[in-house]
C-alpha positions as semicolon CSV with decimal commas, in nm:
position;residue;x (nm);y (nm);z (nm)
1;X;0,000;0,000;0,000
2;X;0,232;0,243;0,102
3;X;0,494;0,147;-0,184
4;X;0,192;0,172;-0,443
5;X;0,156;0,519;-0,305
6;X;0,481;0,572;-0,296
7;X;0,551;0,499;-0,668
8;X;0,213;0,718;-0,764
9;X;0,361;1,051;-0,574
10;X;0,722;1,007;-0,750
11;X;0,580;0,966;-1,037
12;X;0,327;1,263;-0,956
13;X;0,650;1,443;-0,897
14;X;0,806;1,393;-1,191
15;X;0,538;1,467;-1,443
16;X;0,617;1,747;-1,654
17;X;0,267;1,961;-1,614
18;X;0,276;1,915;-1,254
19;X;0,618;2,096;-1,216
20;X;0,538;2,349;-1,453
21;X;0,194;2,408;-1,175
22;X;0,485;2,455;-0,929
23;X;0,624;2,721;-1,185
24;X;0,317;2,884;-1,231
25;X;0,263;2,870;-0,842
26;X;0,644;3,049;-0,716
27;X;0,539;3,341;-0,997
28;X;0,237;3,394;-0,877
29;X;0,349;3,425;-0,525
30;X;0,607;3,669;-0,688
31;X;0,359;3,869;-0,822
32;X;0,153;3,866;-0,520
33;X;0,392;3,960;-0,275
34;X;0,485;4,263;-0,551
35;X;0,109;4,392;-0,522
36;X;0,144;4,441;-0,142
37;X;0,413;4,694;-0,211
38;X;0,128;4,912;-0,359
39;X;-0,159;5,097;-0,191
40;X;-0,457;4,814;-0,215
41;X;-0,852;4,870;-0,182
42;X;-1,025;4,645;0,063
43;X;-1,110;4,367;-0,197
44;X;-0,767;4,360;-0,331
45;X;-0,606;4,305;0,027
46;X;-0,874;3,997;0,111
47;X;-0,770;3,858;-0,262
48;X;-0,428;3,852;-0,192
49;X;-0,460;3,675;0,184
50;X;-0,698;3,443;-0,032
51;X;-0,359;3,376;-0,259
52;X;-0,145;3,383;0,019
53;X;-0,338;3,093;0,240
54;X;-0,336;2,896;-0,168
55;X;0,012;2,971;-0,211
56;X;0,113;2,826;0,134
57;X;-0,115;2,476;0,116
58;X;-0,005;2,419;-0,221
59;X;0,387;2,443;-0,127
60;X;0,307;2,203;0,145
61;X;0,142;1,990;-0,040
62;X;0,394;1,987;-0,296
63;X;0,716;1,946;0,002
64;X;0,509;1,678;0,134
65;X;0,483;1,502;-0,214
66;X;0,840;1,537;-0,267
67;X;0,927;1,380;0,091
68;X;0,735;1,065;0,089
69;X;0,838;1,038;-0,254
70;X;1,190;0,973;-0,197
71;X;1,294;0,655;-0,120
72;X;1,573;0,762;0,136
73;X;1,392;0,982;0,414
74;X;1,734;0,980;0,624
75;X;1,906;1,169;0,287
76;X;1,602;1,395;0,225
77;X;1,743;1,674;0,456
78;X;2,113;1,618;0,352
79;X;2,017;1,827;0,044
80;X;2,022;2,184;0,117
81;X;1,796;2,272;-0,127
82;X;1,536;2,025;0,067
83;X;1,599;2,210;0,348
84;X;1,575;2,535;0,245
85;X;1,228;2,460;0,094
86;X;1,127;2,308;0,407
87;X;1,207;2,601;0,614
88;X;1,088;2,837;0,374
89;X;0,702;2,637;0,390
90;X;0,741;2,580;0,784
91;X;0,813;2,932;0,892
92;X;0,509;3,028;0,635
93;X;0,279;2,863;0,802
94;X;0,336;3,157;1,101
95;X;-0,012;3,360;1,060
96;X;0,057;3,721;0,954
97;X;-0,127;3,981;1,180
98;X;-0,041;4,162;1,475
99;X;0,146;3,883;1,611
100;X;0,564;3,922;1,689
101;X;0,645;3,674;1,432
102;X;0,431;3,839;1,205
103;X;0,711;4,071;1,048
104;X;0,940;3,733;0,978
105;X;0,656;3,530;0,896
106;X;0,645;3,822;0,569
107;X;1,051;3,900;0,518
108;X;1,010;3,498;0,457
109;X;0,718;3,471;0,198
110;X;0,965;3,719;-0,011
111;X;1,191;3,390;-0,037
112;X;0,910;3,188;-0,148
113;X;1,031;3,358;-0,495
114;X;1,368;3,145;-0,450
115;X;1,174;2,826;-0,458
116;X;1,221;2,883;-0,828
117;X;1,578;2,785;-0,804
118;X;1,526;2,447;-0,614
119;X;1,251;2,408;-0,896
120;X;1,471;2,434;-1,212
121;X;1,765;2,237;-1,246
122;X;1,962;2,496;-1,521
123;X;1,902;2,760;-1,190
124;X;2,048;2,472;-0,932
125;X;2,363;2,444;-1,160
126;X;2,409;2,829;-1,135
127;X;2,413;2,870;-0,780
128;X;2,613;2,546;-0,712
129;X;2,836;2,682;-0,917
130;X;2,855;3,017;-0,752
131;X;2,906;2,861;-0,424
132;X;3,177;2,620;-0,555
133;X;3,375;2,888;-0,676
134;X;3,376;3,089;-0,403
135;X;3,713;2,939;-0,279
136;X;3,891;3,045;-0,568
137;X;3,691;3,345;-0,610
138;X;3,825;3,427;-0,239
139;X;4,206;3,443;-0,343
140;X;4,117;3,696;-0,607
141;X;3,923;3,901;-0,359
142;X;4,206;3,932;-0,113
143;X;4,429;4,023;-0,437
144;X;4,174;4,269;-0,556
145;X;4,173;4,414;-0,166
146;X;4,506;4,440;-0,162
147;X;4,547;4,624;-0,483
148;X;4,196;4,820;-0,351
149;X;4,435;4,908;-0,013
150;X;4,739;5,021;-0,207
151;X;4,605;5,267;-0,418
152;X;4,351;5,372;-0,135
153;X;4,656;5,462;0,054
154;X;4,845;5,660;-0,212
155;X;4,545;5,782;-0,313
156;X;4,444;5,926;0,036
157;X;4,827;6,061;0,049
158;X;4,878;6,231;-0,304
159;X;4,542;6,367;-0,370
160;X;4,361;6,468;0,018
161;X;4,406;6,825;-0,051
162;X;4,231;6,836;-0,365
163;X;3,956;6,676;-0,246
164;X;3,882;6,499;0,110
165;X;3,558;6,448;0,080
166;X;3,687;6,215;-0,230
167;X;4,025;6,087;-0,082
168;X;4,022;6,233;0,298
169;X;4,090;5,879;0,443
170;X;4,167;5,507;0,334
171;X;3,790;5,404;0,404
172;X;3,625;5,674;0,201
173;X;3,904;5,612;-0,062
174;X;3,825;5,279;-0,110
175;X;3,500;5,419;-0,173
176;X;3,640;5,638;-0,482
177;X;3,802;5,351;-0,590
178;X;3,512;5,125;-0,588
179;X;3,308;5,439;-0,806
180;X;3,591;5,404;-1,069
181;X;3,589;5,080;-1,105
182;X;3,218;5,096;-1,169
183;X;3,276;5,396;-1,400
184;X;3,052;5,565;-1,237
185;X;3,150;5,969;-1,360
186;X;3,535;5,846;-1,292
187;X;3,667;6,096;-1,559
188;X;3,542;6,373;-1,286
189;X;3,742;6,246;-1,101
190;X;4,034;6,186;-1,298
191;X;3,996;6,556;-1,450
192;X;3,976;6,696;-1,081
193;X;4,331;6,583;-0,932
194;X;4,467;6,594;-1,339
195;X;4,408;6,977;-1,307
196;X;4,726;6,951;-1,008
197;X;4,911;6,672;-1,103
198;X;4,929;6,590;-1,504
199;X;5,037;6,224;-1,453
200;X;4,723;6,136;-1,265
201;X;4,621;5,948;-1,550
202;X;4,819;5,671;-1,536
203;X;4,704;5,635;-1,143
204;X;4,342;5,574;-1,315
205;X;4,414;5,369;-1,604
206;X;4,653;5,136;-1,421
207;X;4,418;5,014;-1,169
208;X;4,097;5,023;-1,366
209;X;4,341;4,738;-1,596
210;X;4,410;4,559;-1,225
211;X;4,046;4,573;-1,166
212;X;3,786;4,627;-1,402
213;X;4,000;4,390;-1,675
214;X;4,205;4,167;-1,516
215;X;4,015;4,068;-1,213
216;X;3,676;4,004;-1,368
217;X;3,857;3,793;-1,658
218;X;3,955;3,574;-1,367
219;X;3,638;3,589;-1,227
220;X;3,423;3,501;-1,533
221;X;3,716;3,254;-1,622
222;X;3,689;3,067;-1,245
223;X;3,287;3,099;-1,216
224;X;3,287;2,956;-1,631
225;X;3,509;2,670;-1,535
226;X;3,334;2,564;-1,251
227;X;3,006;2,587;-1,400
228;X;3,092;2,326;-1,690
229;X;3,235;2,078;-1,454
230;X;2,855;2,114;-1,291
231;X;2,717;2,031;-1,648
232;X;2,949;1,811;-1,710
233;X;2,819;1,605;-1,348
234;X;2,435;1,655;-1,428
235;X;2,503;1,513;-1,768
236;X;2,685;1,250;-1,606
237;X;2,414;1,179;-1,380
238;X;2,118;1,152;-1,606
239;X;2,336;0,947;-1,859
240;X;2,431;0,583;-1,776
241;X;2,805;0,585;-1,751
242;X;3,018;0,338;-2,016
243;X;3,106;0,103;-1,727
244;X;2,726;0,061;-1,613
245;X;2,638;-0,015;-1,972
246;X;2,861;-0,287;-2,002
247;X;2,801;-0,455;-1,703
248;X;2,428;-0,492;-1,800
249;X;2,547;-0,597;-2,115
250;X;2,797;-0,855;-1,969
251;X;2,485;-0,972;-1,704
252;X;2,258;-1,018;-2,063
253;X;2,519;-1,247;-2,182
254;X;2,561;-1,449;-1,893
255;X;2,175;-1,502;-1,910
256;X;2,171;-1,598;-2,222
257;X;2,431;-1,841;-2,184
258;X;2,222;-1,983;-1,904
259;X;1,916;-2,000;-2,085
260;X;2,096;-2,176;-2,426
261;X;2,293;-2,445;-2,145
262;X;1,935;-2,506;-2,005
């Protein structure tokens, strides 16, 4: 009985139309928590709690599927995205009104919306590969800090008395410095201390290279390399592997070897 059912939610789960229903479910629950951002008349307000209580029993529903679906309860929760939906539908079931928990009970029906990443596989590979780059991405932050400090510093020495409130300290500095590398109305600045000391320029252009270039090359380059190795694993993971096909295909001969000696 409970393997029959078993079998029906997974493949419940599985079926295309039902997980495009989830789709259709995390976008309306996008859209819904965008409309309380506006000024609502009375009808519009009980609507949207109307959506909100939907919204809620459907993702339960739907974790609930998912849970006795899987065959291995004890490695349901070892996925974080399991657990992040979980929390994200537990801590929604918190009623919102006057209530103390009522202001996280809302801050976390805005991250209902990243449901839509646990949802889509293409979006899972993304953010796994975000977070498993982030220990090389973390050498070439403390490079690009260091550089950042350097020219902070002989920025805040050189050019103070042109303008503090642009170079007055290290901090606020590393503030100018983040504005150029954004190019965000840098040539002002560049003009500004160029107007006292010609060579500025090279000061500008030398660590917008460091930066701007060079840094978010290796950036792209470590985040692009990472993410094929995670296409390269899902492919690997939907496909049967060489060795797997010819085992079955050495366990096929062996029956029929069987079956012709019988």
């Amino acid at each position: 009985m409970y393997e029959t059912l078993q079998a029906n939610l997974n493949q419940l789960k599985n079926n295309r139309i039902f997980e495009f229903t989830v789709v259709a479910v995390i976008i309306i629950s996008a859209l819904e928590i965008g409309a309380k951002t506006f000024e609502l008349t009375d009808s519009a307000i009980s609507i949207t709690q109307i959506l909100d209580t939907f919204i809620t029993i459907f993702f339960l529903f739907e974790i609930s599927i998912r849970f006795i679906a899987d065959p291995n309860k004890k490695h349901f929760f070892k996925s974080g995205w399991n657990v992040f939906d979980t929390l994200v539908v537990a801590i929604s079931l918190i009623p919102i009104n006057d209530a103390e928990m009522a202001l996280l009970a809302r801050l976390v029906r805005i991250f209902r919306v990243l449901r839509m990443v646990s949802v889509v596989p293409e979006l899972r590979v993304l953010i796994n590969s975000l977070i498993k780059a982030l220990p090389q991405l973390g050498y070439v932050i403390l490079l690009m800090f260091i550089i950042f400090y350097i020219y902070a510093a002989f920025g805040s020495f050189v050019f103070k008395d042109i303008n503090p409130t642009l170079w007055g300290d290290i901090a606020i500095s590393m503030l100018t410095l983040f504005r150029i590398m954004t190019f965000e109305d840098w040539t002002d600045i560049q003009y500004e201390t160029m107007d006292v000391y010609p060579w500025s320029w090279v000061f500008y252009l030398s660590f917008i290279f460091f930066t701007a270039f060079a840094f978010l090359n290796m950036v792209i380059g470590i985040v692009v390399n990472v993410m094929e190795e995670e296409h390269t694993k899902m492919r690997n993971e939907k496909e049967p592997s060489l060795s797997e096909l010819q085992d079955e295909i050495r366990e096929l001969k062996e029956l029929i070897k069987a079956q012709n000696k019988a």
